[in-house]
Structures are given as structure tokens and as C-alpha cells.
C-alpha positions as CSV (number, residue, x, y, z in Angstrom):
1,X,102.0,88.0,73.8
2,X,98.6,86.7,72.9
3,X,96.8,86.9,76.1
4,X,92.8,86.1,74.7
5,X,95.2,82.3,74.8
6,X,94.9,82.4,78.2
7,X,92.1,80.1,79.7
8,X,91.1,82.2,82.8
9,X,89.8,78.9,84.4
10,X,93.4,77.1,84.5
11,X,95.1,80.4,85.2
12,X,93.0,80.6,88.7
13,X,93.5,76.8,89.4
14,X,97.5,76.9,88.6
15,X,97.1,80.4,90.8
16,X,95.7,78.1,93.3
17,X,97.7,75.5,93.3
18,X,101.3,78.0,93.2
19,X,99.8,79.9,96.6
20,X,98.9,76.8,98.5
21,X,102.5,75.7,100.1
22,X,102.8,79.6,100.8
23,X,99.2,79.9,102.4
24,X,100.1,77.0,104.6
25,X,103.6,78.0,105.6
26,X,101.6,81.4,106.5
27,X,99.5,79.8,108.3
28,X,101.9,77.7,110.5
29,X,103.7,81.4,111.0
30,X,100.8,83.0,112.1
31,X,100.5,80.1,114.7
32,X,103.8,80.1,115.8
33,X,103.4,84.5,116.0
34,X,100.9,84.1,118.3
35,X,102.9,82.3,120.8
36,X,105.6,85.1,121.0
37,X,108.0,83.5,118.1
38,X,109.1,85.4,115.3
39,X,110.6,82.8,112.4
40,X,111.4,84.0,109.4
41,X,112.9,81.2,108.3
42,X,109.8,79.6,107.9
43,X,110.6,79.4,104.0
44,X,114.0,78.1,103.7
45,X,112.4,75.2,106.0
46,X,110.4,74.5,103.4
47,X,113.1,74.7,100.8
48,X,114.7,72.2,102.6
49,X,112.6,69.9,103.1
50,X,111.5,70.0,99.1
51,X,115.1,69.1,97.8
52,X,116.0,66.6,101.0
53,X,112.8,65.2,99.7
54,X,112.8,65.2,96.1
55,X,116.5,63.8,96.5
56,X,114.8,61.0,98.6
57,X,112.4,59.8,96.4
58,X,114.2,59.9,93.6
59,X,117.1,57.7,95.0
60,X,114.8,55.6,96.9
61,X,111.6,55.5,94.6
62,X,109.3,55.9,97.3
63,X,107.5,59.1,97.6
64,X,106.6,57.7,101.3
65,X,110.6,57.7,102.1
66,X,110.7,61.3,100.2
67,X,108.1,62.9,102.3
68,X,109.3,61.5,105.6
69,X,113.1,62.8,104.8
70,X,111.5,66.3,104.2
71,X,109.3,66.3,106.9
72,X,112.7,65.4,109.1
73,X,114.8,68.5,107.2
74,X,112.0,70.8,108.1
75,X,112.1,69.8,111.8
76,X,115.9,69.5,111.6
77,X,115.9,73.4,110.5
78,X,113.3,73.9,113.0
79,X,114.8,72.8,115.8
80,X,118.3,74.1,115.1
81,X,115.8,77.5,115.1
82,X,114.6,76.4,118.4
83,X,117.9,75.9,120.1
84,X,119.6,79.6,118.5
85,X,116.2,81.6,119.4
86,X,115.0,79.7,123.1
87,X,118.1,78.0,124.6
88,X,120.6,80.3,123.6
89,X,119.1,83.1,122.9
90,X,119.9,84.6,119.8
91,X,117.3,87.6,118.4
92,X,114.8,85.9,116.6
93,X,114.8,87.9,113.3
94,X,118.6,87.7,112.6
95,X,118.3,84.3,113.6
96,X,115.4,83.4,111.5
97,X,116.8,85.5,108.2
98,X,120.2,83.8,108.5
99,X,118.4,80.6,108.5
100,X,115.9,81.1,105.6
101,X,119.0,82.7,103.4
102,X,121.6,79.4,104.3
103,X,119.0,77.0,103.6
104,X,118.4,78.4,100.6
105,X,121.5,79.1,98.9
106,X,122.5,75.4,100.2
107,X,119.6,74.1,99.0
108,X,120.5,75.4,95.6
109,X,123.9,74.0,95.7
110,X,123.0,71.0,96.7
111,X,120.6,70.5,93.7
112,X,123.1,71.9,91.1
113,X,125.7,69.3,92.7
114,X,122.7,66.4,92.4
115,X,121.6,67.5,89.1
116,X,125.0,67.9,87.7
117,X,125.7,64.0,89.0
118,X,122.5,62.8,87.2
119,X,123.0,64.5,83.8
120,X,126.7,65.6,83.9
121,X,126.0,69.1,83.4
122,X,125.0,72.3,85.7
123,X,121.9,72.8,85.2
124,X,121.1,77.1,83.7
């Protein structure tokens, strides 16, 4: 691999632009850490709400109606979070690792099931 092909300026700005959702869910954690809540589930929220919401938009056309669906998967998840960890109890960490691993491997399910419907084939 050639890598004097490698334009340094669009390596940092792709860099950037790959970290931000992670900096941002970081944030949000570091927020929520510093009210006594441990979530570490933080990023199958997020996976969530990206395919609820790319499975919006597409079916709807509106990247309005996409965002608002994942913004409502994300505090779906969360608040499912909220009940296991504050009403009922659970330990935070199990609780917050099962999440983040269910949403994720539903997530990808989901989208092999949706992509498989739009193209006919499971996607490699």
C-alpha cells in the first residue's frame, strides 16, 4: 500500500468526522456518570436509533421523520435502561452490557432482514 497517496488534510477531517458521534455519546456518558449512573449501553442506543432511523427516512423520504424515529429508539432504549437500573433495580453494568449487545445484534438483523427485502439478497 502506497501511503505518500494519502492526503493528510482529508485523513484528519474524515478522522474528525468518524470520532464525532463517539465524542458526543462520551460526552452524554460522562454526564450521566456524574449523576451516579453507569450505562454502558450508551452505544447500542445509538445503534438503534441509526437503523430505526435510516429505515425511516428511507420508507418515508423525510430525513425529518428519520431523525425523529431515532431520536424515539434512543429514548425507547433509554428508558427501558431507566426502568431495569432505577425502578427495578437491576446492577447497572450487566444491565447496561446486555442492552448495548441486544441492540446491536438486533440492529444487525434487522438491517440484513430490510436490506435483503430491498435488494433480494443478504447483504456480505
Amino acid at each position: 500500500m502506497d501511503l505518500s497517496a494519502i492526503n493528510p488534510v482529508l485523513l484528519i477531517a474524515a478522522l474528525i468526522a468518524a470520532a464525532t458521534p463517539v465524542l458526543l455519546a462520551a460526552l452524554g456518558e460522562l454526564v450521566v456518570e456524574r449523576s451516579g449512573v453507569l450505562n454502558l449501553g450508551v452505544e447500542g442506543m445509538m445503534i438503534l436509533g441509526a437503523c430505526a432511523g435510516f429505515i425511516a427516512a428511507v420508507e418515508t423520504g423525510s430525513p425529518t421523520m428519520g431523525f425523529a424515529v431515532a431520536a424515539l429508539a434512543g429514548a425507547v432504549l433509554a428508558a427501558v435502561f431507566a426502568l431495569l437500573t432505577q425502578v427495578l433495580l437491576a446492577n447497572q453494568v450487566a444491565s447496561g452490557l446486555a442492552e448495548g449487545e441486544i441492540a446491536s445484534d438486533e440492529d444487525l438483523q434487522g438491517m440484513n432482514f430490510y436490506l435483503e427485502g430491498l435488494t433480494g439478497e443478504i447483504p456480505q
